[in-house]
N, C-alpha and C positions, 0 to 999 in steps of 0.2 A: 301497846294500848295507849298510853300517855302520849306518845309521837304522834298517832291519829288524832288522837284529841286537841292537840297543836296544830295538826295541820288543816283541822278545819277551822278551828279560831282563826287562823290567818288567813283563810283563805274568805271568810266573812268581812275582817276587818278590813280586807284588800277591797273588797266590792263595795265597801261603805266609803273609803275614799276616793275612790272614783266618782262617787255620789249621783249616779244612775241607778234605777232602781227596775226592776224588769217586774210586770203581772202579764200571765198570761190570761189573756180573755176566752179563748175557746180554745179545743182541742177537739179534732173530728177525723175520725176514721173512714178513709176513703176507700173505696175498691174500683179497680179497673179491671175490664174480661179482658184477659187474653187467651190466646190461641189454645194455650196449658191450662188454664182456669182462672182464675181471679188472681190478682196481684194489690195487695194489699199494703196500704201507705195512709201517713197520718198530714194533717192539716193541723195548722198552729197561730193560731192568731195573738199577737201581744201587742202590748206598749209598754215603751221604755220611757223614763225621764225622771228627771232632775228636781222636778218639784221649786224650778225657781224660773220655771217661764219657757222650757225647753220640753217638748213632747214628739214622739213618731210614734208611728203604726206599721208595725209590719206583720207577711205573711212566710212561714215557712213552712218547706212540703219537704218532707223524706220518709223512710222506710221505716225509720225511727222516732219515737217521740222527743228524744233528746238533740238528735242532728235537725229535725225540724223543729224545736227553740233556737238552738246556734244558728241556723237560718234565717228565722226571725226575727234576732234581736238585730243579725249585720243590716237586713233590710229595713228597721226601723230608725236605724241609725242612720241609715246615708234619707232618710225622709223626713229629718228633724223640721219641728217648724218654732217659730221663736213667739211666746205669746207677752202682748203688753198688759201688765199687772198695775191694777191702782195702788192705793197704799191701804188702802181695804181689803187688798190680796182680791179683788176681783175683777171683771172685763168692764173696758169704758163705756161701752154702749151696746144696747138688743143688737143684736144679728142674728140671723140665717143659714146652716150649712146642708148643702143639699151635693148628695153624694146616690148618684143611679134613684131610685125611687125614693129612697132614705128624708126625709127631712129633719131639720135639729131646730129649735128655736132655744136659743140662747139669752138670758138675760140678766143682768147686774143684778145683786139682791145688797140687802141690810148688811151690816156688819153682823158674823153671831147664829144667820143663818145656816150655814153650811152649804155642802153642795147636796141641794135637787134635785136630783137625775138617777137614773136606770141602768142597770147594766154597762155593755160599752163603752157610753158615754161618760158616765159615774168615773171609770178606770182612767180615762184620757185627761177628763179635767182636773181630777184629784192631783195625778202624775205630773202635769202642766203646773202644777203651784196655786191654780184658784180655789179658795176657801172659802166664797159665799158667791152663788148664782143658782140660777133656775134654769132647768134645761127639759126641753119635751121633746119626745119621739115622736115627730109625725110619718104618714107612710108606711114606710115596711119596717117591720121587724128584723131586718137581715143585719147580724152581729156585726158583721164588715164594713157595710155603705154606713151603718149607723157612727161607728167608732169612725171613718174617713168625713161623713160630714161633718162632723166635730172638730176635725182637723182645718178640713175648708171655713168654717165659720171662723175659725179662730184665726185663719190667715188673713182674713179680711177684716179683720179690725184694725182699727187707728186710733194713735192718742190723739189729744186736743192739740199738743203742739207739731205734731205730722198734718193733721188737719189745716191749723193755720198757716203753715209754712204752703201750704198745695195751692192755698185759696189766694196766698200773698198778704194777708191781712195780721195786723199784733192777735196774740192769745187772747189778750183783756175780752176785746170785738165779739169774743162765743161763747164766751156768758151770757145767762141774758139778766137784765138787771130788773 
């Protein structure tokens, strides 16, 4: 009994030094007919991340609920996306992610606020390391497209000094004074 009890203290500590952190967002029971009757399989949607600027979305499908986590987390893994964080732990500027009908509108908040947001999205950005923004679900409801356009907004952002470096011009120049 005490050896069990060790070996899952280690096996917590091991996954907090990795310092990846997995939520699954949905979990869906699927069936397919065939020929013999129904065939019966699970859907797994999660995000994995690090909480300092690193997030993915993955989907896994197996017979199991558990084989479809391990699916999921390998496929959130290889879809990492890298997000740029103020020193207010939030995004530089509003943006947009728009994933199939899905819309996201994404926006910087106050220090102190929190994060804003719904479902899905709630999951992605918390995980992503942002700690004050405003986010709305426009369009569909669909757990998926919402949680991937969150992904795409977030891809498309730029710091100030990515910005200046694009335009050719010093940082000082996008201020405005």
């Amino acid at each position: 009994m005490l050896k069990m009890a060790n070996r899952k203290k280690q096996g917590k500590v091991k996954e907090k030094d990795s310092g990846w952190e997995e939520r699954v967002v949905q979990v869906k029971r699927v069936t397919k007919v065939v020929k013999g009757g129904k065939k019966l399989s699970f859907r797994v949607i999660l995000v994995v991340g690090n909480e300092q600027g690193q997030v993915g979305v993955g989907v896994g499908k197996a017979s199991d609920v558990i084989g479809a986590v391990k699916k999921g987390v390998t496929d959130a893994k290889k879809h990492l996306v890298t997000v740029p964080l103020t020193k207010s732990n939030s995004i530089p500027h509003p943006i947009n992610g728009i994933s199939g009908a899905a819309q996201v509108i994404l926006r910087p908040s106050a220090p102190g606020s929190g994060v804003i947001a719904g479902g899905s999205v709630r999951t992605v950005l918390e995980l992503s390391g942002v700690q004050n923004i405003l986010a709305k679900q426009l369009g569909s409801n669909n757990t998926l497209n919402n949680a991937r356009a969150v992904l795409n907004g977030l891809t498309q952002l730029r710091t100030f000094s990515e910005a200046a470096k694009d335009r050719g011009v010093p940082i000082e120049n996008l201020y405005s004074k």
